[in-house]
Backbone as CSV, one residue per row, in Angstrom:
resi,resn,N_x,N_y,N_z,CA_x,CA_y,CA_z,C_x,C_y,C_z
1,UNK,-81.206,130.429,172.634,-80.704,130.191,173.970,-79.874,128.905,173.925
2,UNK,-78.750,129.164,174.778,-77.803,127.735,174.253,-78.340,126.890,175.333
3,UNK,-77.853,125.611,175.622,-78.079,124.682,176.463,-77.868,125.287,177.766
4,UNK,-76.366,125.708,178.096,-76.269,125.998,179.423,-76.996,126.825,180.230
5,UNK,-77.460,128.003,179.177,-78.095,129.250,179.846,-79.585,128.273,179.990
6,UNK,-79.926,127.579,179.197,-81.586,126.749,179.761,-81.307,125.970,180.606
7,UNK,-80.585,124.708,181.345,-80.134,124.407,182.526,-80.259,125.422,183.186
8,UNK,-79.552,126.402,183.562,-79.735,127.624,184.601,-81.247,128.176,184.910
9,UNK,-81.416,128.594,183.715,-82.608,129.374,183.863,-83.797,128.510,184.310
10,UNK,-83.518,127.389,183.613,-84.845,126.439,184.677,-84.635,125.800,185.724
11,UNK,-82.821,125.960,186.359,-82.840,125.378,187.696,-83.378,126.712,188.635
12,UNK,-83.189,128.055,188.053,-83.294,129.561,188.883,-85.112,129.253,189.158
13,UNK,-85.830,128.913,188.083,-87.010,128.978,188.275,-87.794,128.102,188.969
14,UNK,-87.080,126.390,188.867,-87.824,125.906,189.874,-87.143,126.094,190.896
15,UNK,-85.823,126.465,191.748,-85.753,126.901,193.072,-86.836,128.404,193.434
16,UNK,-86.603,129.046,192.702,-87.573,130.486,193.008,-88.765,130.021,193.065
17,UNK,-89.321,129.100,192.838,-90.743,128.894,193.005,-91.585,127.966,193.439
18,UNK,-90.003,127.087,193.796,-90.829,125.929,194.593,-90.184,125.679,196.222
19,UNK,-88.404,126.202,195.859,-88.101,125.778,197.039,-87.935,127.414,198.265
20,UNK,-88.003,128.310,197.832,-87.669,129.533,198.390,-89.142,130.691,197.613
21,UNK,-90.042,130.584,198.372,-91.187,131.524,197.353,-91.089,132.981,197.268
22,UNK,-90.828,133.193,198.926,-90.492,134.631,199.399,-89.353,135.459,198.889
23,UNK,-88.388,134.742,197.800,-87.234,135.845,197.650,-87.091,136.146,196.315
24,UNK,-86.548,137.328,196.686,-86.802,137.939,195.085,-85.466,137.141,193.801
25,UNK,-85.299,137.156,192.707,-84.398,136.755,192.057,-83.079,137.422,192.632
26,UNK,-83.098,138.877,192.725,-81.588,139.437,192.649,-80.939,138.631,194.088
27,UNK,-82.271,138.225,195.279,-81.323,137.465,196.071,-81.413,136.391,195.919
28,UNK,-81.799,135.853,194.970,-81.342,134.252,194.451,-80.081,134.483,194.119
29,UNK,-79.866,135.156,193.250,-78.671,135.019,192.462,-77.424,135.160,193.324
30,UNK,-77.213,136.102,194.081,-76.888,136.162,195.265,-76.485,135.222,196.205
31,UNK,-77.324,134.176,196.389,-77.103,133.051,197.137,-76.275,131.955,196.159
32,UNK,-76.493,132.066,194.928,-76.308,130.882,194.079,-74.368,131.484,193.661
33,UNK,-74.467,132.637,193.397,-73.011,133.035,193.428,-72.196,133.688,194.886
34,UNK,-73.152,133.257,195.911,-72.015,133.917,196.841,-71.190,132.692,196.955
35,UNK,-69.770,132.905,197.517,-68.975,132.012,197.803,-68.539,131.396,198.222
36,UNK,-69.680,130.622,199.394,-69.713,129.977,200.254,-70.637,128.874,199.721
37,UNK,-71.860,129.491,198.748,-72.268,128.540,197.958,-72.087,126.886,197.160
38,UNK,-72.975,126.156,197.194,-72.703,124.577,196.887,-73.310,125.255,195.628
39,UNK,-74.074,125.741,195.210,-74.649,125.955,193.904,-74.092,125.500,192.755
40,UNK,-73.231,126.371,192.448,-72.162,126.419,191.719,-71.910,125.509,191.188
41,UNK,-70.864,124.560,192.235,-70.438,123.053,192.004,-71.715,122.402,191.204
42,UNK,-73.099,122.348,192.211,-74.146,121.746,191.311,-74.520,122.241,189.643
43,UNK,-74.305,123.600,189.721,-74.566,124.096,188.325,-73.534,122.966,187.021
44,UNK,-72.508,123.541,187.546,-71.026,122.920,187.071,-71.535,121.742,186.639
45,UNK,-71.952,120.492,187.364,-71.952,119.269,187.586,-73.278,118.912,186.309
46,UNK,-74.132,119.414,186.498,-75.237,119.586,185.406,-75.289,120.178,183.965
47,UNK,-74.542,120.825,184.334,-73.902,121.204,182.612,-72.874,120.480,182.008
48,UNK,-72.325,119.963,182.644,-71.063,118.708,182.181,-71.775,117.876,181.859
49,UNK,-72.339,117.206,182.527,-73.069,115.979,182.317,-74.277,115.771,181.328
50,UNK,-74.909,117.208,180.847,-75.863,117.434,179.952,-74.714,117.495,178.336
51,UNK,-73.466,118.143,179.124,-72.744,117.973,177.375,-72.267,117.188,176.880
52,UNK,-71.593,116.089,178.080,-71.113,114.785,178.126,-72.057,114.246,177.468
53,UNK,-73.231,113.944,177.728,-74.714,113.192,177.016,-74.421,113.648,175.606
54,UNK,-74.630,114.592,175.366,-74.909,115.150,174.175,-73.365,114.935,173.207
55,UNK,-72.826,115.124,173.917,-71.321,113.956,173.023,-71.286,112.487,172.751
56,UNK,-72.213,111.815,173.614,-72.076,110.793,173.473,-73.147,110.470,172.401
57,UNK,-74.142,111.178,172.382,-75.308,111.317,171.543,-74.565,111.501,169.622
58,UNK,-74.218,112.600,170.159,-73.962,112.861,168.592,-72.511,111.793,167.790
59,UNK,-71.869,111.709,168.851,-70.794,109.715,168.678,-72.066,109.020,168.103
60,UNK,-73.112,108.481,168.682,-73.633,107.524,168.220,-74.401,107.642,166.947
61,UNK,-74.902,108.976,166.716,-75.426,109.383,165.593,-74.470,108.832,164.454
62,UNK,-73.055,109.560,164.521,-71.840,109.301,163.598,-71.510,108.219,163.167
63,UNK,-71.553,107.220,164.188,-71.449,105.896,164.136,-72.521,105.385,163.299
64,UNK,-73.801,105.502,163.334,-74.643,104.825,162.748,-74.904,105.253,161.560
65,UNK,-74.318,107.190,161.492,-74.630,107.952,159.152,-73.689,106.394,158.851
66,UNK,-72.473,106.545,159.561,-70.896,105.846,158.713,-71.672,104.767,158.423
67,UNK,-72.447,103.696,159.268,-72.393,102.663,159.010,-73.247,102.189,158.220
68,UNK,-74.568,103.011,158.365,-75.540,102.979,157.086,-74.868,103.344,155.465
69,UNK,-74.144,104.298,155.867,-73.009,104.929,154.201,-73.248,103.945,153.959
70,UNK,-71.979,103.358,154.676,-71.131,101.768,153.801,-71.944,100.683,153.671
71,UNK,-72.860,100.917,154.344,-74.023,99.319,153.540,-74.674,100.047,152.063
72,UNK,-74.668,101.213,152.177,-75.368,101.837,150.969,-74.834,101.528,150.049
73,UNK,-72.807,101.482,150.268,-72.240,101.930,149.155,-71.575,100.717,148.869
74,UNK,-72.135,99.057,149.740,-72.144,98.106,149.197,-73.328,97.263,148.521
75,UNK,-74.260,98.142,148.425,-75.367,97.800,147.392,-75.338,98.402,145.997
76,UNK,-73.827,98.305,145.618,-73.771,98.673,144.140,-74.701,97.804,142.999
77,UNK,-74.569,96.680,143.719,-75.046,95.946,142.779,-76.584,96.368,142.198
78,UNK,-77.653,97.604,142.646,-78.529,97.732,142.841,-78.747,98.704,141.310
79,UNK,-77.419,99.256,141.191,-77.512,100.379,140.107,-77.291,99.198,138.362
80,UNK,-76.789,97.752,138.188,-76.711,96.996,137.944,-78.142,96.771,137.326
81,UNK,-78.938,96.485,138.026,-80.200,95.933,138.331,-81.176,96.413,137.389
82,UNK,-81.171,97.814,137.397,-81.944,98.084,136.000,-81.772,97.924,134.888
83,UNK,-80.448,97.476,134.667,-80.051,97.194,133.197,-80.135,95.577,132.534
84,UNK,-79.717,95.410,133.711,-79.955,93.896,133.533,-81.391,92.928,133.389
85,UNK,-82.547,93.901,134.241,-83.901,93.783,133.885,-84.586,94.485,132.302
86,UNK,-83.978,95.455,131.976,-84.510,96.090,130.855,-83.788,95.302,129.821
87,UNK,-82.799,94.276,129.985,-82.172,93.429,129.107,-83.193,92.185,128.891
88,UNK,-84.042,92.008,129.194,-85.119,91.149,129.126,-85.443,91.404,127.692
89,UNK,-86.173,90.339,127.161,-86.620,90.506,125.359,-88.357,90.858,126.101
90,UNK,-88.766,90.859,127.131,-89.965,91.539,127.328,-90.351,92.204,128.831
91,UNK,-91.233,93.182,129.474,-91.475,92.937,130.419,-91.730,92.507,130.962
92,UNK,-91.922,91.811,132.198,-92.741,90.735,132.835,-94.424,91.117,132.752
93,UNK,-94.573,90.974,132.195,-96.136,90.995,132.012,-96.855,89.097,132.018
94,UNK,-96.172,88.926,131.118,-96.511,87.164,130.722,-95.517,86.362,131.212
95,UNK,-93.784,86.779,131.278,-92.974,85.902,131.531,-91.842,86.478,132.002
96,UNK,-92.401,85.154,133.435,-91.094,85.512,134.775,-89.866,86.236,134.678
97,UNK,-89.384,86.892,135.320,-88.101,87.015,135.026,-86.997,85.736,135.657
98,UNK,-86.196,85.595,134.786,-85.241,84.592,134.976,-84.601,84.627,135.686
99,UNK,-83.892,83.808,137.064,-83.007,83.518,138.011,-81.237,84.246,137.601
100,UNK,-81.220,83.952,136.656,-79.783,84.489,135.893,-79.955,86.016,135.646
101,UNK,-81.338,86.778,135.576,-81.187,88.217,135.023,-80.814,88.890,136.125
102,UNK,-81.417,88.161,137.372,-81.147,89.075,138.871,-79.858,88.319,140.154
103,UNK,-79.358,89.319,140.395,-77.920,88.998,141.495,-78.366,88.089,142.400
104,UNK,-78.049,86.830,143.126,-78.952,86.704,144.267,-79.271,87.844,145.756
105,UNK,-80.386,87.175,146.108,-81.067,88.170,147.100,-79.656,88.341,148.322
106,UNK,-78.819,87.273,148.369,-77.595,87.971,149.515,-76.450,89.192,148.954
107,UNK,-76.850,88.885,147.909,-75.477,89.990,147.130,-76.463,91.771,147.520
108,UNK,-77.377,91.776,148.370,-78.140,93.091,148.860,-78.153,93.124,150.131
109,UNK,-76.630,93.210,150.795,-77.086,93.446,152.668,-77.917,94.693,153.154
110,UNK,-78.531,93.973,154.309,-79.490,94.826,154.737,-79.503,94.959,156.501
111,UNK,-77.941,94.106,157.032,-77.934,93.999,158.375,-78.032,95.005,158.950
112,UNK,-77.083,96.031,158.645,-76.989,96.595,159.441,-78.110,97.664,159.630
113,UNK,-79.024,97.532,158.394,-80.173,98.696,158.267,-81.093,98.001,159.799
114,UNK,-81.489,97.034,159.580,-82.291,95.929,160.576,-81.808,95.960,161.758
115,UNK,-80.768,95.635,162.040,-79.788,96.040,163.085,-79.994,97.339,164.176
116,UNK,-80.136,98.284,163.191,-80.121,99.659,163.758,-81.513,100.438,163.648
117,UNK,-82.475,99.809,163.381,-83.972,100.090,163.105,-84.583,101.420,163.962
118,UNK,-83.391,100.525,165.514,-84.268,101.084,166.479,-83.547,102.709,166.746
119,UNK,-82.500,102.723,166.308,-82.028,103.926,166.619,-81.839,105.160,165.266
120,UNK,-82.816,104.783,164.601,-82.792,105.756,162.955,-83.138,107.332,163.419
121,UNK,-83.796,107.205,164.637,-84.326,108.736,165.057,-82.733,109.619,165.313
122,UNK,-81.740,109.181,165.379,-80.806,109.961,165.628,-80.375,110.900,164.553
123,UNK,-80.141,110.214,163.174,-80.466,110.893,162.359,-81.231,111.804,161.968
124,UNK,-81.018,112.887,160.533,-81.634,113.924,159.892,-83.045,113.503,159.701
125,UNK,-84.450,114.120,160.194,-85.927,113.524,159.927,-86.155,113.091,158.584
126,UNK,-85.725,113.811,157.714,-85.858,113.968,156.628,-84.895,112.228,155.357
127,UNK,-83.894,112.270,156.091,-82.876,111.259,155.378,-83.613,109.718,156.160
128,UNK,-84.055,110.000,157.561,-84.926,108.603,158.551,-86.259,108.074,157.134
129,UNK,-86.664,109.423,156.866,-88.067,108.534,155.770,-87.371,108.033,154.738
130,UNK,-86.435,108.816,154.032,-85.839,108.043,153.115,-85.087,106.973,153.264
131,UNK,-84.414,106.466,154.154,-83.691,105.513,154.268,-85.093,104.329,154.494
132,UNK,-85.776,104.307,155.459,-87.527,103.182,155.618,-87.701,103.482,154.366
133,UNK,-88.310,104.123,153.321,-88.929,103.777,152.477,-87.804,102.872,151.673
134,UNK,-86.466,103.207,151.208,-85.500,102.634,150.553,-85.514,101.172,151.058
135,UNK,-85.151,100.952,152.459,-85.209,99.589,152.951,-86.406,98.721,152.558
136,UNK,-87.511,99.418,152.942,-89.017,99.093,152.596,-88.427,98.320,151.153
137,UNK,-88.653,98.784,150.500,-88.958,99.100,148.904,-87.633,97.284,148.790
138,UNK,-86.542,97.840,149.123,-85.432,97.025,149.055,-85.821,95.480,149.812
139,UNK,-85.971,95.461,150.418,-86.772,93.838,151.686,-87.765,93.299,150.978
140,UNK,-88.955,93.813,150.210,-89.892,93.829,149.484,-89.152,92.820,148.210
141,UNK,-87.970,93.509,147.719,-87.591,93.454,146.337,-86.699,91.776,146.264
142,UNK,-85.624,92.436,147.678,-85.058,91.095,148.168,-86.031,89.529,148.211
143,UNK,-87.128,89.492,148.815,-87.787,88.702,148.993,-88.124,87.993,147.532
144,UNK,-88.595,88.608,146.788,-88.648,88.654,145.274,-87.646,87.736,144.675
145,UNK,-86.554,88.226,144.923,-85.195,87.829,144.383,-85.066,86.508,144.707
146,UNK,-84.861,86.296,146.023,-84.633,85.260,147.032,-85.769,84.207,146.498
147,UNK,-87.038,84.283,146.084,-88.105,83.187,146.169,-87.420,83.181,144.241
148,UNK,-87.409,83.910,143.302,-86.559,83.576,142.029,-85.521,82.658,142.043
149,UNK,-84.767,82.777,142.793,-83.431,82.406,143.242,-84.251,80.762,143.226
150,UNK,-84.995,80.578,144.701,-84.665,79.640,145.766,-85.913,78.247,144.570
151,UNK,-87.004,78.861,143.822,-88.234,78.130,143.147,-87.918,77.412,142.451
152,UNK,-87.927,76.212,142.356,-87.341,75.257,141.220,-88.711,75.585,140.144
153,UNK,-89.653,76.351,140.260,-90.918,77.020,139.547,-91.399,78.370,139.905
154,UNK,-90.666,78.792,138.793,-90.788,80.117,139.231,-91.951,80.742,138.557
155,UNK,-92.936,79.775,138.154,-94.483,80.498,138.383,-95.332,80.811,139.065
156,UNK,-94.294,79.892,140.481,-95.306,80.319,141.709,-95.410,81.351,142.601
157,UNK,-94.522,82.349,141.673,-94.411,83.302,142.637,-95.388,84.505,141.881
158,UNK,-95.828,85.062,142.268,-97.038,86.440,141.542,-96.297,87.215,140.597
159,UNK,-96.966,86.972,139.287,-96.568,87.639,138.479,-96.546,89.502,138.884
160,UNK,-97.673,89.781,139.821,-97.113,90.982,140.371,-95.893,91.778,140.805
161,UNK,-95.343,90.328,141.860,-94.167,90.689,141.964,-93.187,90.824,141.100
162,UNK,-92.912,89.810,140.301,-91.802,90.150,138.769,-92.177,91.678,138.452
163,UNK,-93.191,92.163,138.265,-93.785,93.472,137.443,-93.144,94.752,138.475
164,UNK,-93.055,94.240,139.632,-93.056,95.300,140.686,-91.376,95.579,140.556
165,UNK,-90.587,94.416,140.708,-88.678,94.579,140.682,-88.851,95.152,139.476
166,UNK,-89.327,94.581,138.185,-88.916,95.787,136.645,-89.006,97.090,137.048
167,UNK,-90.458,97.463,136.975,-90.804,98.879,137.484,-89.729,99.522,138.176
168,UNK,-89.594,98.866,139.617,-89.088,99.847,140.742,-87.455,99.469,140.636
169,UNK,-86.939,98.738,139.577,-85.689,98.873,140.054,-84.709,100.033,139.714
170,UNK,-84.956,101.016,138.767,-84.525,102.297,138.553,-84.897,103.235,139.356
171,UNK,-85.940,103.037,140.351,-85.929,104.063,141.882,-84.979,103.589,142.989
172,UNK,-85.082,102.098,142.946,-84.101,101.704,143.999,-82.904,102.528,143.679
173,UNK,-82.108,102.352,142.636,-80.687,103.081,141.984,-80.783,104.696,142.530
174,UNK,-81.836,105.658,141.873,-81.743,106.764,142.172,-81.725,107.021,143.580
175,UNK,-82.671,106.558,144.363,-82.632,106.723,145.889,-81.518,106.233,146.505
176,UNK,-80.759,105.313,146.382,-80.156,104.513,146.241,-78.663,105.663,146.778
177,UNK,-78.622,106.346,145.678,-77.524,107.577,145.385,-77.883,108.780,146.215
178,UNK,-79.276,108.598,145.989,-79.327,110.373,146.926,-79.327,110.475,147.976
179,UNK,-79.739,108.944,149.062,-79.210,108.556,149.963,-77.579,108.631,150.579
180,UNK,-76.768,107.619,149.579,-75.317,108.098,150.080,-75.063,109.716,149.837
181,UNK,-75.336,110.440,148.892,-75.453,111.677,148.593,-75.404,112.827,150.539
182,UNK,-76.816,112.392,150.617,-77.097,113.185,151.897,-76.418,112.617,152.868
183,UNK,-76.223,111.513,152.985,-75.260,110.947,154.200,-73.884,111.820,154.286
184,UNK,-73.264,111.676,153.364,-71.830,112.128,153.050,-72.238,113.520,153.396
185,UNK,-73.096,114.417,152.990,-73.450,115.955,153.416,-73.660,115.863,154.792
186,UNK,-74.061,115.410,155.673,-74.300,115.559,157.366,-72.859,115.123,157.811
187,UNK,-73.115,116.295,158.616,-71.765,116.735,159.395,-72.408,117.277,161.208
């Protein structure tokens, strides 16, 4: 059932049943298309304005795939990242990773993800978890970076964390891609 015919059909049903009890449909319909009728105009007026919405809806959707894309597809530096960690002479198990192996934490924008937090539901359900977990995963990683970066001792930061950027930085990359991937596919 398209939009317009459900507007109708549920304006036919709550007039038939709340404002007129006694009449049958065929003289609803009747009243609603004779031609003296305001109906009409009201029908008219409610279906415009339900498609108008829904244009403006799916504008804002568009606006926000595009703008998530292009933050995606300025976190190149992310595909970088695993190579430059597996360039280590060890894992971080015993020893930090070095300030020089990783980009700093600003060379990973994340405004506009933060920015637009609140409106991710517009998007595909499916691309909304992936993009939170990616950010997740990414803010997590940033922070990491940023306290490497910022520690004039960089033992004070949990050797967990060093262990966690090695590990996960070859998921960041893949998700990373299959993300812009599905973006570029929604239409």
């Amino acid at each position: 059932m398209n939009p317009a015919s459900t507007i109708i059909a549920v304006i036919l049903v709550f007039i038939s049943y709340s404002a007129i009890p006694a009449i049958s449909n065929l003289e609803l319909l009747q009243i609603i298309f004779n031609g003296n009728s305001v109906w009409i105009p009201a029908l008219i007026t409610v279906f415009g304005s339900y498609m108008l919405y829904r244009k403006k809806e799916n504008e804002k959707a568009e606006r926000l795939r595009i703008s998530i894309l292009a933050e995606l597809e300025q976190l190149s530096l992310i595909d970088e990242l695993p190579a430059r960690l597996t360039g280590l002479d060890e894992p971080p198990t015993k020893e930090k990773i070095p300030p020089d192996t990783v980009p700093p934490a600003d060379a990973f924008p994340t405004i506009v993800y933060e920015s637009n937090v609140s409106d991710l539901s517009r998007l595909d359900d499916e691309v909304v978890e992936q993009l939170v977990e990616f950010y997740s995963e990414l803010l997590r990683h940033k922070a990491t970076i940023r306290a490497i970066h910022q520690e004039a001792d960089v033992d004070s930061i949990p050797m967990s964390d060093h262990k966690d950027l090695y590990d996960e930085a070859g998921n960041l990359k893949v998700t990373r891609r299959k993300l812009i991937s599905d973006l570029r596919n929604i239409e």
